[in-house]
Biopython code that builds the backbone (N, CA, C, O; Angstrom):
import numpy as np
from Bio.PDB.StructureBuilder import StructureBuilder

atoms = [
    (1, "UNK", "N", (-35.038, -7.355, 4.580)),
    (1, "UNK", "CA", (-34.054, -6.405, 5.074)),
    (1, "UNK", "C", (-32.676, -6.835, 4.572)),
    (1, "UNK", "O", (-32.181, -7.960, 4.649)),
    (2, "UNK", "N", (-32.244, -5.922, 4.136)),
    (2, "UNK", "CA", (-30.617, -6.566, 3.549)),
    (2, "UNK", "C", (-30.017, -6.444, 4.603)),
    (2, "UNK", "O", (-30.312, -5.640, 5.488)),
    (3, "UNK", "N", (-28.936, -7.380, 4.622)),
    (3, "UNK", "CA", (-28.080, -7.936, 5.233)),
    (3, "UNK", "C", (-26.580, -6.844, 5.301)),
    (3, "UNK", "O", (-26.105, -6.182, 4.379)),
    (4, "UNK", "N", (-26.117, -6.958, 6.670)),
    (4, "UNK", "CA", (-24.684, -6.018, 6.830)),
    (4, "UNK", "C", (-23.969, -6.445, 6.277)),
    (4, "UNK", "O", (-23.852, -7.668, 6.199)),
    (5, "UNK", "N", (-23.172, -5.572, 5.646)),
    (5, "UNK", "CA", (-21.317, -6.361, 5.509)),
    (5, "UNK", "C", (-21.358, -6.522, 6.759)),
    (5, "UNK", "O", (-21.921, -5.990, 7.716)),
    (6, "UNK", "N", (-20.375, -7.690, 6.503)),
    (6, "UNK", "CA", (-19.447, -8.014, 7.924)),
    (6, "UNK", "C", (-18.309, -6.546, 8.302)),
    (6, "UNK", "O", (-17.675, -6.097, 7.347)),
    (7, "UNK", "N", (-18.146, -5.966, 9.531)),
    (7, "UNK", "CA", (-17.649, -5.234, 9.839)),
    (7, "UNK", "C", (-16.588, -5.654, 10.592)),
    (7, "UNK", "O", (-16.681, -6.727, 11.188)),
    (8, "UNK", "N", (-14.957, -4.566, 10.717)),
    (8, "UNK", "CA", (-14.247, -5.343, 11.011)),
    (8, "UNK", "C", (-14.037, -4.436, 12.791)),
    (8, "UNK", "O", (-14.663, -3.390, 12.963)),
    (9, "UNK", "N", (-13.309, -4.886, 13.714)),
    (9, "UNK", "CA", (-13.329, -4.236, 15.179)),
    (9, "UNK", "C", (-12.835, -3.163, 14.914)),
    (9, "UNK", "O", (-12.055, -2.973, 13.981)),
    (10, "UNK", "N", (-13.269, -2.240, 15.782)),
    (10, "UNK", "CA", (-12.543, -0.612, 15.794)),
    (10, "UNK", "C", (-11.072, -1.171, 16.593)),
    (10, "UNK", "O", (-11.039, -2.009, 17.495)),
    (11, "UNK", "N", (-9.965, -0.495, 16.021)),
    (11, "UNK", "CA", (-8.572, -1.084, 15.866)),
    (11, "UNK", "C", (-8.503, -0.371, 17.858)),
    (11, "UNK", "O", (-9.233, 0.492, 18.344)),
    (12, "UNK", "N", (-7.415, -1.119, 18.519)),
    (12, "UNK", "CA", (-6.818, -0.357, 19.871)),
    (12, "UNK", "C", (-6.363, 1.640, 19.690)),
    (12, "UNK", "O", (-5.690, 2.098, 18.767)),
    (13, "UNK", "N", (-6.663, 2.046, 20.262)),
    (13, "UNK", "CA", (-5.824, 3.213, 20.277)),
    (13, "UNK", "C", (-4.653, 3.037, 20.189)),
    (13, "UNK", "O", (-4.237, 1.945, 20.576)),
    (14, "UNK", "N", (-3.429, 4.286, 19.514)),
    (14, "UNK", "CA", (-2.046, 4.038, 19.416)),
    (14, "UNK", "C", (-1.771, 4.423, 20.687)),
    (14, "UNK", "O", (-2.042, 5.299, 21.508)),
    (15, "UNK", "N", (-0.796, 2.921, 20.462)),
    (15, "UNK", "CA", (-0.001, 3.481, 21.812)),
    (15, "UNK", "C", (1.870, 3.466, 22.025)),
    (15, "UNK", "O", (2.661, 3.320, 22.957)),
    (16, "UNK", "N", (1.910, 3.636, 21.001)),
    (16, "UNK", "CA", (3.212, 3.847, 20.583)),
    (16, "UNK", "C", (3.721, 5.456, 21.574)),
    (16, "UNK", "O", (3.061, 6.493, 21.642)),
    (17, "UNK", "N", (5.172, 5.147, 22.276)),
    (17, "UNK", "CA", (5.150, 6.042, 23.056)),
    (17, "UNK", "C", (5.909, 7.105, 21.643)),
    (17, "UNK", "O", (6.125, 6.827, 20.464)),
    (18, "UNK", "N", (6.189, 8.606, 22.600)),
    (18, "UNK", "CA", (6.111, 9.410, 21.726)),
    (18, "UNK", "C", (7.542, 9.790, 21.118)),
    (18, "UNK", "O", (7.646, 10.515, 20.128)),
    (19, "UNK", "N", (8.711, 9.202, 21.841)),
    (19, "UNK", "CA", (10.166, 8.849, 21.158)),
    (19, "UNK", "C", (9.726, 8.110, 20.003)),
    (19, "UNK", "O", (10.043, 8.461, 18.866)),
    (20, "UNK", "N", (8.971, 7.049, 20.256)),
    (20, "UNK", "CA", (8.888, 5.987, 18.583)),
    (20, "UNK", "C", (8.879, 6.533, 17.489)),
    (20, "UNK", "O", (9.584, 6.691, 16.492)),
    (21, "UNK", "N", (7.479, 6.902, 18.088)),
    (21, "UNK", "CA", (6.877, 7.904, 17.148)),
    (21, "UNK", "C", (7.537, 8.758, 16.362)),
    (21, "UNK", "O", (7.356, 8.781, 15.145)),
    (22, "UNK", "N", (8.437, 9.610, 17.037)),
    (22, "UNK", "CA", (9.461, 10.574, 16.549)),
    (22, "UNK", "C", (9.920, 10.268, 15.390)),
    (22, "UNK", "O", (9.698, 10.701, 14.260)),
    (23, "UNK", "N", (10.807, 9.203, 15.948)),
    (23, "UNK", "CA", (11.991, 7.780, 15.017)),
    (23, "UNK", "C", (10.628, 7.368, 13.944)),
    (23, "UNK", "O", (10.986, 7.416, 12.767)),
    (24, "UNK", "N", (10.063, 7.220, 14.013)),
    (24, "UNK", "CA", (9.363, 6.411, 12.457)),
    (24, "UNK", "C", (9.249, 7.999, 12.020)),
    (24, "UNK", "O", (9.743, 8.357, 10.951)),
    (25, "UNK", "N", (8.874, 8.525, 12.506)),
    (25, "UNK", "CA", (8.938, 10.199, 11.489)),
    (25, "UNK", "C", (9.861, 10.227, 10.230)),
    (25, "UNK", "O", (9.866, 9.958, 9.029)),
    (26, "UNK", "N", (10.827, 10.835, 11.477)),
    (26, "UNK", "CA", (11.884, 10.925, 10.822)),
    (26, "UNK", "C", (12.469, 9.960, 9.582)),
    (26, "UNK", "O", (12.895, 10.221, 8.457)),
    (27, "UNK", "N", (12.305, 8.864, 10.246)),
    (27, "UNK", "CA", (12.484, 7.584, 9.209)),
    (27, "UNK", "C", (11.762, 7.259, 7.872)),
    (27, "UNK", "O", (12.154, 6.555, 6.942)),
    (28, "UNK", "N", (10.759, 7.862, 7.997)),
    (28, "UNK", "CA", (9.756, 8.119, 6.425)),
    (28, "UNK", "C", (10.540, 8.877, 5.770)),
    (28, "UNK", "O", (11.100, 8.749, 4.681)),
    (29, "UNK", "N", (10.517, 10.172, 7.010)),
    (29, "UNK", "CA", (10.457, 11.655, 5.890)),
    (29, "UNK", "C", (12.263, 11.221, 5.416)),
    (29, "UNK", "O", (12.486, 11.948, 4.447)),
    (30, "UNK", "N", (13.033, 10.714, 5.589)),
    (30, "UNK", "CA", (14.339, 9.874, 4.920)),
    (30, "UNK", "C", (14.066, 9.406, 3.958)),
    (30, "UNK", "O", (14.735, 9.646, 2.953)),
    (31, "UNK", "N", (12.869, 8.484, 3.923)),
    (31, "UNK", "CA", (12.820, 7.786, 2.614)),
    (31, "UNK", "C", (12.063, 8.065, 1.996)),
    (31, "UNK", "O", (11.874, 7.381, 0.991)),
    (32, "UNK", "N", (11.167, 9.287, 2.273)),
    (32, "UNK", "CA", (10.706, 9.740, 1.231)),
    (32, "UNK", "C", (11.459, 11.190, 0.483)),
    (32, "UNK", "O", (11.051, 11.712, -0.555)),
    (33, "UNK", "N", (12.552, 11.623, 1.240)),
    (33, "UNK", "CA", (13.011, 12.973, 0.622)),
    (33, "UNK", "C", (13.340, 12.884, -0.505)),
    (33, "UNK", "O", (13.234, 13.935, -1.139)),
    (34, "UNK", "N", (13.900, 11.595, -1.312)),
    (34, "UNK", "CA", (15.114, 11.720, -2.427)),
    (34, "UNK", "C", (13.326, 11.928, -3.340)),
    (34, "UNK", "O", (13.102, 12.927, -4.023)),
    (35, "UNK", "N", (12.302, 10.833, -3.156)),
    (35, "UNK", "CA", (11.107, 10.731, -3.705)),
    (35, "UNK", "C", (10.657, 12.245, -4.047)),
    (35, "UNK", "O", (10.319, 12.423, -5.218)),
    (36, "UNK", "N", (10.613, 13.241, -3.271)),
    (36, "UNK", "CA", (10.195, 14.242, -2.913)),
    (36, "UNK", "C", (10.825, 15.345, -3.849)),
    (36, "UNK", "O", (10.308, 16.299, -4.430)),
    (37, "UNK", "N", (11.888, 14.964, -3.800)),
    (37, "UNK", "CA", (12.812, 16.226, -4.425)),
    (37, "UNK", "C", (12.883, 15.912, -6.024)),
    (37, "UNK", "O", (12.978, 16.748, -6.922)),
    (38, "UNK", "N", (12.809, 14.415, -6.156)),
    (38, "UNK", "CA", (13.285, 14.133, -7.801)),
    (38, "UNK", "C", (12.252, 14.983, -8.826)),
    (38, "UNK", "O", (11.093, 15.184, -8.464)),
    (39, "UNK", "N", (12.594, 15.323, -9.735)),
    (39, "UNK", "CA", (11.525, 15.673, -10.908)),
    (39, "UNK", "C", (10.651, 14.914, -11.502)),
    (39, "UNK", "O", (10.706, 13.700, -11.697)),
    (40, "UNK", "N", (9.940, 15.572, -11.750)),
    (40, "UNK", "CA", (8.677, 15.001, -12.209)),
    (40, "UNK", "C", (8.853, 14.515, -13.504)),
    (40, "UNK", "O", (9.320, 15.197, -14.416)),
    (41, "UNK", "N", (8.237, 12.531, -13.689)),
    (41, "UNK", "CA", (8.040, 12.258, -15.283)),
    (41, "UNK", "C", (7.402, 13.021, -16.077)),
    (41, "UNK", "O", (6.610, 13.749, -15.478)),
    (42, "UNK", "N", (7.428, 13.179, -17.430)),
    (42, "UNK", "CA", (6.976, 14.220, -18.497)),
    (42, "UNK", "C", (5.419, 13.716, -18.147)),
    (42, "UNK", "O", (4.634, 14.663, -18.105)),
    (43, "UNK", "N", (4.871, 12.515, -17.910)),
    (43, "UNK", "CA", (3.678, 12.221, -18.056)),
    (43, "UNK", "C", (3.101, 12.495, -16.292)),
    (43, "UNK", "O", (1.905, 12.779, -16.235)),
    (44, "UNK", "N", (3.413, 12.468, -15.713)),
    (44, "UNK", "CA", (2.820, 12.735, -14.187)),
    (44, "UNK", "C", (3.106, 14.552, -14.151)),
    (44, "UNK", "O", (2.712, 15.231, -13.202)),
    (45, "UNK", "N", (3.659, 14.996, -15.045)),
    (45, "UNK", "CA", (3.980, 16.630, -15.376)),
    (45, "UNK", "C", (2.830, 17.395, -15.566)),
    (45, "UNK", "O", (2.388, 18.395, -15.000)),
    (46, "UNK", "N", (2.262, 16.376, -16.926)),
    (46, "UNK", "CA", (1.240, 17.141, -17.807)),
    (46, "UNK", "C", (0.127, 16.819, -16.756)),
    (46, "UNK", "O", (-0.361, 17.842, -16.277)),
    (47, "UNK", "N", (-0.468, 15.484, -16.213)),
    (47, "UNK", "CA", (-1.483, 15.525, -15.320)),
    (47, "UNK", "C", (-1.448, 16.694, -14.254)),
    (47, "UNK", "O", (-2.371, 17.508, -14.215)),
    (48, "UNK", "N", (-0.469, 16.761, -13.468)),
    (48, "UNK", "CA", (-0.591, 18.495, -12.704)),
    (48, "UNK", "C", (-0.755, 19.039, -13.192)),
    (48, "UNK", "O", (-1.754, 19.584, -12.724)),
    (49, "UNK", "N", (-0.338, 19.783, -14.595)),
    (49, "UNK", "CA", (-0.486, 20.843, -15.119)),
    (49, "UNK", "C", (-1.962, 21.020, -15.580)),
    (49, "UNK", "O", (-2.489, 22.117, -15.396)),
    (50, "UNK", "N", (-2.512, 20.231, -16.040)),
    (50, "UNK", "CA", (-4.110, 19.933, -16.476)),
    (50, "UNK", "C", (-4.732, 19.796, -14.931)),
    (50, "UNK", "O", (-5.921, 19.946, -15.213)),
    (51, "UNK", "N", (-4.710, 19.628, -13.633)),
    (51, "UNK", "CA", (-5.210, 19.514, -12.371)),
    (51, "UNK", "C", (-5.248, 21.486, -12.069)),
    (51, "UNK", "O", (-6.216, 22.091, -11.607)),
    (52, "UNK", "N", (-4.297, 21.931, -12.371)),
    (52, "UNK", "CA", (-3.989, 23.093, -11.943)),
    (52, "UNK", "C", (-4.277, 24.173, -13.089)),
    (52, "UNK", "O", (-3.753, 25.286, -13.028)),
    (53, "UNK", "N", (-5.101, 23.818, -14.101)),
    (53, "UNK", "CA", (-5.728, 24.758, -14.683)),
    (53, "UNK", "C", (-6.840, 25.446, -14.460)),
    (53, "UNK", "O", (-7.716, 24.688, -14.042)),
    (54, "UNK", "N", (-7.248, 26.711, -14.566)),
    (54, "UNK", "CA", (-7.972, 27.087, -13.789)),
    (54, "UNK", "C", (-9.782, 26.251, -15.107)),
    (54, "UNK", "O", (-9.870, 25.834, -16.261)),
    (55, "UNK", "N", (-10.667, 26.428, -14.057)),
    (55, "UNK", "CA", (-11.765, 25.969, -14.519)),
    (55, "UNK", "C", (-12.670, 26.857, -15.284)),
    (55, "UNK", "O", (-12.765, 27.979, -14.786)),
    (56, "UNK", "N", (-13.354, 26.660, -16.353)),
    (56, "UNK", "CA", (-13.771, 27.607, -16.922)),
    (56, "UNK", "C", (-15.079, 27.975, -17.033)),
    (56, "UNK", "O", (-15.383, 28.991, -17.657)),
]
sb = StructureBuilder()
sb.init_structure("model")
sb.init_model(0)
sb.init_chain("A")
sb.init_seg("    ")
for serial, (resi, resn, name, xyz) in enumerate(atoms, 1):
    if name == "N":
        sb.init_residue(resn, " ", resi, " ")
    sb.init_atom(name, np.array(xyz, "f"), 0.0, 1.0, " ", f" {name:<3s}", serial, name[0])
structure = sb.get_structure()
């Protein structure tokens, strides 16, 4: 019989109250906006554009 991976504990439920929560939101979506908005490299361009062709 093969043998298990070792498995790791099912983590606590969050319990981060729901102000925190808020505040780390917000606090991503900050550092990710400038990420978000910048244009796309010529080479991460063409991969979407080839993702978003239709299939034939």
């Amino acid at each position: 019989m093969p043998k298990e991976p070792n498995r790791l504990p099912e983590p606590p439920p969050a319990t981060l109250k729901p102000v925190v929560r808020r505040r780390i939101g917000e606090s991503l979506r900050g550092l990710y906006a400038e990420a978000l908005s910048a244009p796309l490299g010529p080479r991460l361009a063409d991969l979407v554009a080839e993702i978003e062709k239709p299939k034939r």
